[in-house]
C-alpha positions as a printed NumPy array, in Angstrom:
array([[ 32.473,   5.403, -28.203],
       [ 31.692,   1.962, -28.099],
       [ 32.792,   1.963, -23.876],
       [ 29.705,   4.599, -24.026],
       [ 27.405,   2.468, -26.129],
       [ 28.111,  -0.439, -23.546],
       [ 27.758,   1.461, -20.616],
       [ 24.696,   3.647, -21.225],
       [ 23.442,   0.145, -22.603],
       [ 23.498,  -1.126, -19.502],
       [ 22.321,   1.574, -17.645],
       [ 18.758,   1.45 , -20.022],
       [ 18.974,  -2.325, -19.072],
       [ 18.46 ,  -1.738, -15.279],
       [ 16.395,   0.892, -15.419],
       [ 14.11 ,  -1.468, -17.496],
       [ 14.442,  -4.009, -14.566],
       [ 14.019,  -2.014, -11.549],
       [ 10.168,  -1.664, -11.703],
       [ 10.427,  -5.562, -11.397],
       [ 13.506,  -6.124,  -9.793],
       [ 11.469,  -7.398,  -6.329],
       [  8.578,  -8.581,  -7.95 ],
       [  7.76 , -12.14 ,  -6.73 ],
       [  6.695, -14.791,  -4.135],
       [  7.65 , -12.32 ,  -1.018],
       [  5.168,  -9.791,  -2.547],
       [  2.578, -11.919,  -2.943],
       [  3.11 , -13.586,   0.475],
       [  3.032,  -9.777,   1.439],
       [ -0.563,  -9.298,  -0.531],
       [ -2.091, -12.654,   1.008],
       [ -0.928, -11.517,   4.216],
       [ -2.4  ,  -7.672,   3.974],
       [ -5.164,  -7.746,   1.871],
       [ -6.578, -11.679,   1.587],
       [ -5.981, -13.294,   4.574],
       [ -8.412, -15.59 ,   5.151],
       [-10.942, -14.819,   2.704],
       [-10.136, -16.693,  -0.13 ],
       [-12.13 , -20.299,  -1.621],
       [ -8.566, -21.696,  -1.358],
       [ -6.061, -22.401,   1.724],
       [ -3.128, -20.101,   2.008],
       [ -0.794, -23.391,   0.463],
       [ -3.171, -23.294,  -2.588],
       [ -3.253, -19.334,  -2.289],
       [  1.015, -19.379,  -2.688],
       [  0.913, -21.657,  -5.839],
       [ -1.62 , -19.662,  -7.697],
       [  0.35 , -16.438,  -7.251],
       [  3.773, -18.99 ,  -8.151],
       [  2.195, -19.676, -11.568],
       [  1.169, -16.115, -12.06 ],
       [  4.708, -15.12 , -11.085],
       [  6.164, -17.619, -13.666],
       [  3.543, -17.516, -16.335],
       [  4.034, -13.083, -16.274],
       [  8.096, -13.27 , -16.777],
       [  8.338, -12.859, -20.271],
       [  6.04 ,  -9.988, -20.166],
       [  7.95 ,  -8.292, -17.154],
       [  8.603,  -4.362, -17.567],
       [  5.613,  -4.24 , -20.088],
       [  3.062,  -1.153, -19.896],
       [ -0.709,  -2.595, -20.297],
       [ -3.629,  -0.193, -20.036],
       [ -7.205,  -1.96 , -19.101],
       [-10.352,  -0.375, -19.153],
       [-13.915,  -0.585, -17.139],
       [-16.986,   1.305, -16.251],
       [-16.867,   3.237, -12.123],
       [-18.401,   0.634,  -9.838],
       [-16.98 ,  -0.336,  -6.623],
       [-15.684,  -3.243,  -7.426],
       [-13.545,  -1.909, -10.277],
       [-12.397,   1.125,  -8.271],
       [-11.178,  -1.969,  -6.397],
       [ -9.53 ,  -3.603,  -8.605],
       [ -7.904,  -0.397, -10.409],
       [ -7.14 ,   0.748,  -6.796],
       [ -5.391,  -2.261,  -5.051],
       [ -5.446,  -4.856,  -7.491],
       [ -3.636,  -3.577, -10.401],
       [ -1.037,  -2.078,  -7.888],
       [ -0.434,  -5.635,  -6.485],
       [ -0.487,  -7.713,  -9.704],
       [  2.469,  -5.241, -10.557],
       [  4.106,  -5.917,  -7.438],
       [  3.721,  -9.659,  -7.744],
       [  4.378,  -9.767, -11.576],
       [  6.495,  -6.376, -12.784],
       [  3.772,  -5.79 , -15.306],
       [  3.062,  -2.588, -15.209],
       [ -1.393,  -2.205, -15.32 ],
       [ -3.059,   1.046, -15.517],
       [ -6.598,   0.215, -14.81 ],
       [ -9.035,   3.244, -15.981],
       [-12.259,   3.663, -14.801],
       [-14.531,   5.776, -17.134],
       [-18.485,   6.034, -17.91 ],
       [-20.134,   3.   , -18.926],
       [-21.008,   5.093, -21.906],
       [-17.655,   5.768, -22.731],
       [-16.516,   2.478, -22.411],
       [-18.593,   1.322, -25.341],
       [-16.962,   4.303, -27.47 ],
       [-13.515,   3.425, -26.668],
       [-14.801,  -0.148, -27.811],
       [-16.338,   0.635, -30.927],
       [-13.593,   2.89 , -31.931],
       [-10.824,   0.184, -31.598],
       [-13.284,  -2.058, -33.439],
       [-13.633,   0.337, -36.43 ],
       [ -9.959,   1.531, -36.631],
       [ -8.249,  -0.878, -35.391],
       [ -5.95 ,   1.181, -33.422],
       [ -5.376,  -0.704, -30.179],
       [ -6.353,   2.029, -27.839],
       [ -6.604,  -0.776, -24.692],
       [ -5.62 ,  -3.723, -24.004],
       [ -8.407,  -5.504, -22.501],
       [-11.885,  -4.017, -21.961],
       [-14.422,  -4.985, -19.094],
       [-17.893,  -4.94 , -20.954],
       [-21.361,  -6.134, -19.974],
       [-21.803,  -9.18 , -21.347],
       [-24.678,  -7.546, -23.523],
       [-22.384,  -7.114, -26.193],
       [-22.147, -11.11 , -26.946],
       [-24.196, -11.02 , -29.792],
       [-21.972,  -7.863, -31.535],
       [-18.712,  -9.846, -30.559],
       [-19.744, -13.3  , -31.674],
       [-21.094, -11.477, -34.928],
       [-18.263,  -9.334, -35.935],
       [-15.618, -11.283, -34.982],
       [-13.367,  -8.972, -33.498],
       [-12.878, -10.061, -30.141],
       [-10.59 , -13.086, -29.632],
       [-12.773, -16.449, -28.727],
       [-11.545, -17.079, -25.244],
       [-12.208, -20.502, -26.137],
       [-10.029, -20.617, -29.144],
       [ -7.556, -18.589, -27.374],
       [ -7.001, -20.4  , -24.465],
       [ -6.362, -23.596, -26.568],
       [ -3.653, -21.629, -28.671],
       [ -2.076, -18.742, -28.465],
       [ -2.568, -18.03 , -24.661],
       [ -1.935, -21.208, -23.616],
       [  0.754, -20.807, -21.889],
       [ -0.453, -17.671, -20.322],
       [ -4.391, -19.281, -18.919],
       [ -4.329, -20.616, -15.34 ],
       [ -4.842, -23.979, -14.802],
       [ -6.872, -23.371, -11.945],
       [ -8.828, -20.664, -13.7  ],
       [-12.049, -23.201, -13.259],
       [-14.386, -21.984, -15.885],
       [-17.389, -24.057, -14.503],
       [-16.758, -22.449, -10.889],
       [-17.942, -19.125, -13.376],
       [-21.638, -19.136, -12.693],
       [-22.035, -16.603, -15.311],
       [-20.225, -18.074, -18.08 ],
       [-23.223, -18.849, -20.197],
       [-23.751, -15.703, -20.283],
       [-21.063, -15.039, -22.353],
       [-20.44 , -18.096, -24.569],
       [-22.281, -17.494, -28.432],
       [-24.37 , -20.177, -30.547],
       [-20.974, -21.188, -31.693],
       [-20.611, -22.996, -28.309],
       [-17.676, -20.871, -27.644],
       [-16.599, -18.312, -25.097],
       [-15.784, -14.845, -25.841],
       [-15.6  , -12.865, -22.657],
       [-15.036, -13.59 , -19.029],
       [-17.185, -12.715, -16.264],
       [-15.868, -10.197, -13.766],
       [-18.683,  -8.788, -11.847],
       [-22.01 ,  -9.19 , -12.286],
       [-25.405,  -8.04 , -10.341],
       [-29.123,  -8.709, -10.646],
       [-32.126,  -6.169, -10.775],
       [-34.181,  -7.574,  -8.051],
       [-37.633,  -6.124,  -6.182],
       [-36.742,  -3.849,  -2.893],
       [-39.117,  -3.654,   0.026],
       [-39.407,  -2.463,   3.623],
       [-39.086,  -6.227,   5.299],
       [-40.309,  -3.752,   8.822],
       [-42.893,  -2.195,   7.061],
       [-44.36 ,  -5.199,   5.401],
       [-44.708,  -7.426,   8.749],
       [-45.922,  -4.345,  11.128],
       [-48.809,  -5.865,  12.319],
       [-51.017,  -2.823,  11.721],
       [-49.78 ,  -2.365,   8.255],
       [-50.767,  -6.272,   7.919],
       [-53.863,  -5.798,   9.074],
       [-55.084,  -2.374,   7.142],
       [-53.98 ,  -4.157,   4.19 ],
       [-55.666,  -7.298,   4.097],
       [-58.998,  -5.362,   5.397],
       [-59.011,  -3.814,   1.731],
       [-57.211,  -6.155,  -0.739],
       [-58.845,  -9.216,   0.998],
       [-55.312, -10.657,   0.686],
       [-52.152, -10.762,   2.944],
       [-49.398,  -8.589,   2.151],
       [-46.047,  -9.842,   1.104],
       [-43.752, -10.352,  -1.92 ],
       [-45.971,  -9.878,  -4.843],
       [-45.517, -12.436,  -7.494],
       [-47.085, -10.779, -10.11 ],
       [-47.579,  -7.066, -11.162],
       [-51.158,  -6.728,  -9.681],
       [-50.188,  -7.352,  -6.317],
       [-47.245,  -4.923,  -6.887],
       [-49.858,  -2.483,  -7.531],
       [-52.431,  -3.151,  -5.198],
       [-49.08 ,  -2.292,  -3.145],
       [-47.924,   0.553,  -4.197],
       [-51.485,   2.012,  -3.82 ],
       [-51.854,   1.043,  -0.564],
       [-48.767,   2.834,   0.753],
       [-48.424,   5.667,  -1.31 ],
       [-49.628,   8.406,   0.854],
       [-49.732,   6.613,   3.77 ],
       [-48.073,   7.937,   7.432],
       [-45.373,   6.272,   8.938],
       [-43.762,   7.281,  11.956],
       [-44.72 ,  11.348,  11.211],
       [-43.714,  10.467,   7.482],
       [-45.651,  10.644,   4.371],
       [-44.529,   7.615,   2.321],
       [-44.797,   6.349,  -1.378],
       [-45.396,   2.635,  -2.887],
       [-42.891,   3.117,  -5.433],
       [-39.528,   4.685,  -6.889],
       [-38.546,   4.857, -10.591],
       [-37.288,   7.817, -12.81 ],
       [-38.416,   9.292, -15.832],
       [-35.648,  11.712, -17.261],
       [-35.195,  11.572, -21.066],
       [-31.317,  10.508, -20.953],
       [-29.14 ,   7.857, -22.062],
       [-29.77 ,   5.925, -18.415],
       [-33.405,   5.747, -19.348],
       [-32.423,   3.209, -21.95 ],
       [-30.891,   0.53 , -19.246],
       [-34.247,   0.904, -17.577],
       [-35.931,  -1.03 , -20.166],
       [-33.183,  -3.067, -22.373],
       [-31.595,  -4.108, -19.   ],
       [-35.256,  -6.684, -19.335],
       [-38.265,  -4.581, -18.068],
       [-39.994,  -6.331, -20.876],
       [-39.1  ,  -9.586, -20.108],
       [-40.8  ,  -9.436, -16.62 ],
       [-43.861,  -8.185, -18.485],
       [-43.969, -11.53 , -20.184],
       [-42.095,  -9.974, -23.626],
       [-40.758, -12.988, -25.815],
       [-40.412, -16.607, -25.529],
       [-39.744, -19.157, -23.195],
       [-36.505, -20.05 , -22.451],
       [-32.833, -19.268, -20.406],
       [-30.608, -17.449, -20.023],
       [-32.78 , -15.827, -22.587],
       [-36.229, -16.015, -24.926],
       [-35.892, -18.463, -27.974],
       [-36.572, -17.586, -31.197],
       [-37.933, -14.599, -29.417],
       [-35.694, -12.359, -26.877],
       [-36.744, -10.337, -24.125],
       [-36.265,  -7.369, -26.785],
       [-38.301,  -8.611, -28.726],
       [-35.939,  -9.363, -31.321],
       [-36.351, -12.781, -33.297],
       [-33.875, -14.947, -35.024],
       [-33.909, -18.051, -37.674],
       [-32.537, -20.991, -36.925],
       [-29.233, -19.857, -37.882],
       [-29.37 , -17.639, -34.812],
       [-29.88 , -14.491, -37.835],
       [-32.318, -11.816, -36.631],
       [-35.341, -11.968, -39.002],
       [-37.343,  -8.649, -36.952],
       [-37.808,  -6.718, -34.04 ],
       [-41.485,  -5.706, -34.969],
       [-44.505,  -7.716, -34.682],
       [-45.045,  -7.656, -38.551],
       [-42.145,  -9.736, -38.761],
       [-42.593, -12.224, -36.057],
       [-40.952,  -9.791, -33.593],
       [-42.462,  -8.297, -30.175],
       [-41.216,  -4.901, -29.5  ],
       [-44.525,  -3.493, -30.331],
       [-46.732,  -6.422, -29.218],
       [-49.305,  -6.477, -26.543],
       [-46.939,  -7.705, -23.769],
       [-43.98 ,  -5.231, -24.277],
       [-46.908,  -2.351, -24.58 ],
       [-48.635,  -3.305, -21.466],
       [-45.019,  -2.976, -19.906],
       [-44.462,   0.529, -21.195],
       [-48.224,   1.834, -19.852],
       [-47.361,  -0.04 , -16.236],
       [-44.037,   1.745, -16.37 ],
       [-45.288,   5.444, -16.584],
       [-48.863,   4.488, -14.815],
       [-46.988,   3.634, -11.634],
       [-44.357,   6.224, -12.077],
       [-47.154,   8.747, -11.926],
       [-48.929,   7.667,  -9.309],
       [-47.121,   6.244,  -6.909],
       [-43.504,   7.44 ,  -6.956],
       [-42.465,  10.502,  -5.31 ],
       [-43.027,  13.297,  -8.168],
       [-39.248,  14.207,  -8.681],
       [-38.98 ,  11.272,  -9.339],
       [-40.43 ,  11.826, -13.029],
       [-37.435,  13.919, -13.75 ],
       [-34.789,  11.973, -12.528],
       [-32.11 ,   9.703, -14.035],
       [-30.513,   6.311, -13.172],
       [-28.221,   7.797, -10.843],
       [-30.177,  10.653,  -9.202],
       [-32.541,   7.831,  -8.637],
       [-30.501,   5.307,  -6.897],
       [-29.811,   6.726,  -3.349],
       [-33.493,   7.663,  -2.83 ],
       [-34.776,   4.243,  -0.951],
       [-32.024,   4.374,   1.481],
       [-33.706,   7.769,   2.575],
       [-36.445,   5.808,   4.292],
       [-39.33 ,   7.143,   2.388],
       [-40.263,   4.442,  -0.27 ],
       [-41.872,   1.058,   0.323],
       [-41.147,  -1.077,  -2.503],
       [-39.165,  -0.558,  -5.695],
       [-39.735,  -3.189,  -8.229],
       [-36.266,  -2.809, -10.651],
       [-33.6  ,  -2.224,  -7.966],
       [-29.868,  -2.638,  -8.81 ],
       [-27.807,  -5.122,  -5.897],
       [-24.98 ,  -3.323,  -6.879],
       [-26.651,  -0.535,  -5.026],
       [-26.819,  -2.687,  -1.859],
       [-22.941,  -1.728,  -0.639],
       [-24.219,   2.066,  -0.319],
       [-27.56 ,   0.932,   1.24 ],
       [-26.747,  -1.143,   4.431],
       [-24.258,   2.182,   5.731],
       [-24.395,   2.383,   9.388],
       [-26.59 ,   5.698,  10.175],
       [-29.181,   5.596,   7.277],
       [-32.831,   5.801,   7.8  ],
       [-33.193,   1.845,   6.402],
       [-30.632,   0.568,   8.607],
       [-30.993,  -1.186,  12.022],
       [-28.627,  -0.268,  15.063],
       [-27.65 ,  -3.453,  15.477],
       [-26.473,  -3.257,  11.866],
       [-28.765,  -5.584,   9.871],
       [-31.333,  -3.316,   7.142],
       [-34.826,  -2.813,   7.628],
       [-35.357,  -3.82 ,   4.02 ],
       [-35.097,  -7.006,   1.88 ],
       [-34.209,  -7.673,  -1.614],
       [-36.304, -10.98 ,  -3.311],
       [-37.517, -11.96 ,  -6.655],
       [-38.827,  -9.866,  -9.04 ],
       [-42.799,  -9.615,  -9.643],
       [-43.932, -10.989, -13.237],
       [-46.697,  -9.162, -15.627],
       [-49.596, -10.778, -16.803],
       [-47.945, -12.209, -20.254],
       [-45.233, -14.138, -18.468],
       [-45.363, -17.866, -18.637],
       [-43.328, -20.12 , -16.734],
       [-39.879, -21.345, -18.414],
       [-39.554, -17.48 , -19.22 ],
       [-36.36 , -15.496, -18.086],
       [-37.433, -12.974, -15.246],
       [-35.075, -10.024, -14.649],
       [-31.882,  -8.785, -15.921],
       [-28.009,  -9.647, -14.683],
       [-25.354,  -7.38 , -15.632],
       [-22.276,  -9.496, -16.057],
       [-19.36 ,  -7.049, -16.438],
       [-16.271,  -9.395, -18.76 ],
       [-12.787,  -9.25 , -19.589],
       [-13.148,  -8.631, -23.39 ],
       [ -9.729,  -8.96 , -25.614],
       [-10.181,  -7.569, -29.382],
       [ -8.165,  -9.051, -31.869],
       [ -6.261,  -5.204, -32.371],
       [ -4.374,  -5.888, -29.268],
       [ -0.695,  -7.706, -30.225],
       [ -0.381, -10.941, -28.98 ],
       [  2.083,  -9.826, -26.446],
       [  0.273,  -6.974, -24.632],
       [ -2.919,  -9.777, -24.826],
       [ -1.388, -11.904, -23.197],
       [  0.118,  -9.526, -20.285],
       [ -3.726,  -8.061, -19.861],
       [ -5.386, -11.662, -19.977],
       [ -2.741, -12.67 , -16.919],
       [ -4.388,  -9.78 , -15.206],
       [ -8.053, -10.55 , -16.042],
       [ -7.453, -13.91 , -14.598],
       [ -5.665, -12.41 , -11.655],
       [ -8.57 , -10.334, -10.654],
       [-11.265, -13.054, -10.908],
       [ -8.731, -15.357,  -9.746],
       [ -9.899, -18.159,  -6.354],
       [ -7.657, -16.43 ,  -4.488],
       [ -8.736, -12.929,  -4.916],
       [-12.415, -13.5  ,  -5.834],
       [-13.501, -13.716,  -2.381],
       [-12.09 , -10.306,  -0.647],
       [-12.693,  -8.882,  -4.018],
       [-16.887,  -9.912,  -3.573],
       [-17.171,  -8.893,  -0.189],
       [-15.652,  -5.266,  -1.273],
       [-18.37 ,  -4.462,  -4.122],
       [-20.493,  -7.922,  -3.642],
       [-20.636,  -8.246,  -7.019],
       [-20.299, -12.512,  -7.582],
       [-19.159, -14.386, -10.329],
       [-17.659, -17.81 ,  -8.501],
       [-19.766, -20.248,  -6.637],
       [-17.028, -21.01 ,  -4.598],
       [-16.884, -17.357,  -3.306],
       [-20.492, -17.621,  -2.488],
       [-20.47 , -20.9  ,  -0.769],
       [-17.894, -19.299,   1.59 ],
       [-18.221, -19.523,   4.833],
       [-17.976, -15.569,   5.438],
       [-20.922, -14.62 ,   3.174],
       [-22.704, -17.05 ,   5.703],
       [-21.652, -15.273,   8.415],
       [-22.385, -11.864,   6.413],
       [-25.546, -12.716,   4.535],
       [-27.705, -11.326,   7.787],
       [-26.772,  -7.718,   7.026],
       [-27.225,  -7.895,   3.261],
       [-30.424,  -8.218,   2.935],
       [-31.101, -11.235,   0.983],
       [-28.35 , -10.846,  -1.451],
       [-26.593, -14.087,  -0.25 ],
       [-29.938, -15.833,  -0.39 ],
       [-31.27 , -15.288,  -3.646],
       [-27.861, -15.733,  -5.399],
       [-27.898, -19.412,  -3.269],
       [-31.264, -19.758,  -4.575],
       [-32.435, -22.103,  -7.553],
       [-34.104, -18.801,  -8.936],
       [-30.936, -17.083,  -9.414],
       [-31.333, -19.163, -13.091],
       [-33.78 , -16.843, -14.194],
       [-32.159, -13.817, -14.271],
       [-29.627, -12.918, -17.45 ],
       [-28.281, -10.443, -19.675],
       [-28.991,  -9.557, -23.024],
       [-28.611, -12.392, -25.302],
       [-27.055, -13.266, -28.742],
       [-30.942, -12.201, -30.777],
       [-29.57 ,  -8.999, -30.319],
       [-26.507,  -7.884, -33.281],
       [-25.071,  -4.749, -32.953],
       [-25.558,  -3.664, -29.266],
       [-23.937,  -0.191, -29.021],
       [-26.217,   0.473, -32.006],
       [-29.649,  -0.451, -30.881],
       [-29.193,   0.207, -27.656],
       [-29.065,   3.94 , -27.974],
       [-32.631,   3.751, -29.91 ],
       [-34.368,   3.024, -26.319],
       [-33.931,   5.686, -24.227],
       [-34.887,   8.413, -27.345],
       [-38.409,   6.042, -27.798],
       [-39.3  ,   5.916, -24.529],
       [-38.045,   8.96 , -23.554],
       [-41.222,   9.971, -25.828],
       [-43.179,   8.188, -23.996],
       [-41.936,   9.158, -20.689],
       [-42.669,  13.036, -21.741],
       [-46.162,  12.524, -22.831],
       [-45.158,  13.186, -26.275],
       [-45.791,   9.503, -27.946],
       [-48.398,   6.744, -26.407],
       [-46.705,   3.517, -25.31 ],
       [-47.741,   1.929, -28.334],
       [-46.94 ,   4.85 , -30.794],
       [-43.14 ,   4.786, -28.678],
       [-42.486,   0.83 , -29.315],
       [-43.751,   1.044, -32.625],
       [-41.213,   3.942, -33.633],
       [-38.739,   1.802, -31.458],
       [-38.89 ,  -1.51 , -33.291],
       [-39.167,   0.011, -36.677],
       [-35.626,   2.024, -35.726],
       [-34.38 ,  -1.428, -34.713],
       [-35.327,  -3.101, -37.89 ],
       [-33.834,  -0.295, -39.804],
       [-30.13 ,  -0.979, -38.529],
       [-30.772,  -4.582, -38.95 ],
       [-31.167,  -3.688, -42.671],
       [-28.425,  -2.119, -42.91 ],
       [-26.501,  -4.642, -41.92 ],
       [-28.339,  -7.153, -43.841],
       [-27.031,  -4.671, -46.866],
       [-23.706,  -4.262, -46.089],
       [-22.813,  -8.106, -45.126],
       [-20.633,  -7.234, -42.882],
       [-21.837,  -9.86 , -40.057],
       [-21.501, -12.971, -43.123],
       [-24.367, -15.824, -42.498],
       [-24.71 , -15.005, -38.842],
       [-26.035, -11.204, -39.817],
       [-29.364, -10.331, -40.342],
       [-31.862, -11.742, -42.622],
       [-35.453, -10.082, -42.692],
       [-38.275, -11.474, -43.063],
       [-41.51 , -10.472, -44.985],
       [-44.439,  -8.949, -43.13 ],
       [-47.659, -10.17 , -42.033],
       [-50.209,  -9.306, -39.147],
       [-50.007, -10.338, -35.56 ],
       [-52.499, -12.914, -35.916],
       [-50.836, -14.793, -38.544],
       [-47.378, -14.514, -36.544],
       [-49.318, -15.294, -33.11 ],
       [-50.501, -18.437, -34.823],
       [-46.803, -19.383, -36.447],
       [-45.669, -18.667, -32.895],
       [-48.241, -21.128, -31.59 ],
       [-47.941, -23.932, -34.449],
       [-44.045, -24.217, -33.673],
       [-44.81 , -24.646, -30.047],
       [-43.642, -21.172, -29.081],
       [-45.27 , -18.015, -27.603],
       [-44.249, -14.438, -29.153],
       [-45.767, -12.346, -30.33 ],
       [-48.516, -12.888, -27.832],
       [-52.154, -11.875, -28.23 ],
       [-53.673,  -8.767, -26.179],
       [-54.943,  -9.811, -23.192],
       [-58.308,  -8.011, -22.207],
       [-57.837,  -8.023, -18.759],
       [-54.4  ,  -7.339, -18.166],
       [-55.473,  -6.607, -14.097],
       [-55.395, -10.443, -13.208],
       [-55.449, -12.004,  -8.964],
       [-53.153, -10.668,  -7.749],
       [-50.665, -13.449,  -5.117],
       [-48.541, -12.251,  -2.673],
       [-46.085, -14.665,  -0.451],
       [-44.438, -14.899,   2.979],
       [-40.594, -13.059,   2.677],
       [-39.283, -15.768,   5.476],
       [-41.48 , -19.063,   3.772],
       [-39.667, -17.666,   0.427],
       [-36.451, -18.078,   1.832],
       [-37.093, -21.549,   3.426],
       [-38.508, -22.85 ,   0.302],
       [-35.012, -22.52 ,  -1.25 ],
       [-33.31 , -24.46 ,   1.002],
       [-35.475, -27.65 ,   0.629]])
């Protein structure tokens, strides 16, 4: 009996080993040589001695079974793909990467943080979430973690400042919770062929009085938008515009992914609005939210995030094609690459892989697009120092749930993925950056000519202005749902703008109660404050030096400025 005890012992014992019984330095020579090669920030020597430390560091955890989670974009299909398959390789720890709905991801999320069950082992969130994780204290401080318990298990040439998202994701506590693994910017879209055909030029200043070109502000855009919508080009009718208008979950990204904020919603300041955020959301000085309405010092229902809301479904109506009204986030995303819209002010770069395809209607033969990508237009109520468009920065999220083992195992792989010697290939797959060093590499040089101004504007000294929801906000998953139900109202005809923000904020401000109530967030949670009229929080605002809640403009149409596409670009390399 015991001869069988031994022997089937045994047996178990190299079964156990044979998933990682050639894992090591041939297979990761084997992945440089395949699948890097020569794009990668660091030289092949420095290339080997990453993958040696991850090699070493992932021994004890050899064999191991670790299940990661993220959203379906292309640069996760990537990494669950070919990544995860080579990390095992290299390592022997076994990843199954999942790719699921954004949606869903946020529901897996919240039910590990409620039960406690530990249902993955690392998540990739947006960065959005930093003010729920810094508040409930559920996800492990990177920080803290790095310093401690995962010593042994962080890369020493993980580089944190080479992370040019990173501030995204660090809380009022100074300390970082998630790391950045993708992130894109909502940026304005235009036909670059359209906008300097010389007849196009010409008929345009002949009625604006103007020349056409990047609009800097929100009239031009609409002076714009008017001008083309209707208009022939090459036997085809065209439109000045593209948006969508379906009451549905993705209508909510439209706006908290910082429509308001390029309206001139909040206060000054970056990455976001301070004590006002680009929700509209304030906080104390303790960083606790005190309101989301105006009555409390808030501006979710003030003039500027209002005047955003009527802009949104004026131009929708008029100037987008009229499907269009009835369409969601992703029915809406392939439509510019058809070669019928002009301009689209909120466009996603992580759309710009599927839109410079060889064959489209927006691409050149010689393979560089007939469109560019540049800096979002601003409304009427923003100020300079304000933030000016939204930056989804996808992060490797570890809750406290997951045992310390299995942590450690998944935060090998985060740093694996977002690694120097991966980053590069894995950018030029779903061009989705997150390293400096990736972008200052010599092959996005060489690329940036077919991408349409991607390269340039993350190169670019505006890049700063662009950011994700910040800390103001406390229970993400929460509030977030609230937008696309209020201005879904709006969107249908069924609420004005201001009727739809009102009901908005005052939904806000109801969970922030509730949390106030229960105490669940400690001193950091919120604390509301009492009530007053715009004009008494307009002057506060003013008094402290600040801005939000802003007073209604009369003339919200103000001169509209346009600039050169090609001066743009030169003025960033000066």
């Amino acid at each position: 009996m015991r001869l069988k005890i031994l022997t089937s012992t045994s047996v178990i014992a190299l079964l156990l080993g044979a998933s990682n019984a050639f894992a090591g330095m041939d297979e990761a020579k084997a992945f440089l040589d395949t699948e890097i090669k020569d794009q990668s920030a660091l030289d092949r020597a420095a290339q080997e001695a990453e993958m040696q430390w991850f090699i070493d560091a992932a021994k004890p955890f050899a064999g191991m079974d670790i299940k990661v989670v993220s959203e379906t974009i292309t640069t996760h299909e990537y990494e669950s793909k070919t990544l995860a398959k080579a990390f095992t390789d290299i390592t022997g720890i076994k990843i199954t990467h999942d790719l699921i709905g954004e949606g869903d991801v946020i529901e897996k999320l919240q039910t590990q943080m409620q039960s406690g069950e530990n249902i993955y082992d690392a998540y990739v969130n947006d960065s959005d979430l930093i003010g729920t994780h810094w508040r409930y204290q559920q996800a492990r401080s990177l920080t803290d973690w790095m310093a401690n318990e995962g010593k042994d298990v962080t890369n020493p040439g993980l580089d944190l400042a080479d992370f040019i998202g990173s501030k995204f994701t660090t809380a009022p506590d100074g300390k970082l919770y998630q790391l950045p693994d993708q992130q894109f910017a909502n940026l304005y879209w235009f036909r670059y062929d359209w906008f300097n055909d010389e007849k196009n030029k010409a008929d345009f200043k002949a009625k604006y009085g103007y020349d056409l070109g990047v609009p800097v502000n929100w009239s031009a855009y609409e002076d714009i938008a008017a001008f083309f919508t209707g208009r022939d080009i090459n036997g085809q009718k065209v439109y000045g515009h593209m948006d969508y208008g379906k009451k549905d979950p993705s209508l909510g990204w439209r706006f908290t992914d910082a429509w308001l904020s390029m309206a001139g919603n909040g206060d000054k300041g970056l990455p976001n609005g301070l004590p006002v955020d680009e929700w509209g959301i304030k906080v104390n000085d303790k960083s606790q939210p005190v309101g989301s309405c105006v009555a409390r010092g808030g501006d979710t229902n003030g003039p500027a995030s209002v005047y955003s809301i009527v802009k949104y479904l004026d131009w929708l109506k008029a100037y987008a094609p009229p499907e269009a009204q009835g369409m969601t986030f992703s029915e809406s995303g392939p439509v510019p690459a058809q070669g019928a819209i002009a301009q689209q002010i909120f466009w996603y770069t992580a759309f710009t892989a599927d839109m410079v395809k060889p064959g489209l209607p927006v691409m050149n033969e010689d393979g560089t697009p007939k469109w560019r990508m540049a800096p979002s237009p601003h409304g009427v109520y923003w100020k300079d120092g304000m933030k000016l468009g939204y930056q989804d920065v996808g992060s490797w999220t570890i809750l406290k749930s997951t045992p310390e083992d299995r942590a450690k195992a998944a935060w090998l792989y985060a740093q694996f993925v977002t690694s120097k010697t991966v980053d590069t290939k894995k950018s030029h797959v779903g061009l989705t950056f997150v390293r400096q060093s990736t972008l200052d590499h010599k092959s996005f040089t060489d690329r940036a000519p077919q991408l349409g101004g991607l390269i340039e504007f993350y190169r670019s000294p505006a890049r700063v202005q662009w950011s994700p929801t910040g800390t103001n906000v406390p229970d993400y998953p929460k509030l977030a749902q609230l937008w696309w139900q209020a201005i879904g109202d709006a969107s249908s005809g069924a609420k004005t703008a201001q009727e739809a923000m009102d009901s908005l904020c005052a939904e806000q401000e109801k969970v922030m109660e509730r949390l106030e109530r229960a105490g669940i967030q400690g001193d950091i949670g919120p604390k509301m404050a009492e009530e007053h009229d715009l004009a008494y929080w307009n002057a506060e605002a003013v008094k402290a030096g600040n801005l939000a809640p802003q007073l209604k403009i009369e003339n919200e149409k103000e001169k509209p400025i346009t600039v050169n596409y090609d001066e743009l670009v030169k003025s960033w390399s000066k």
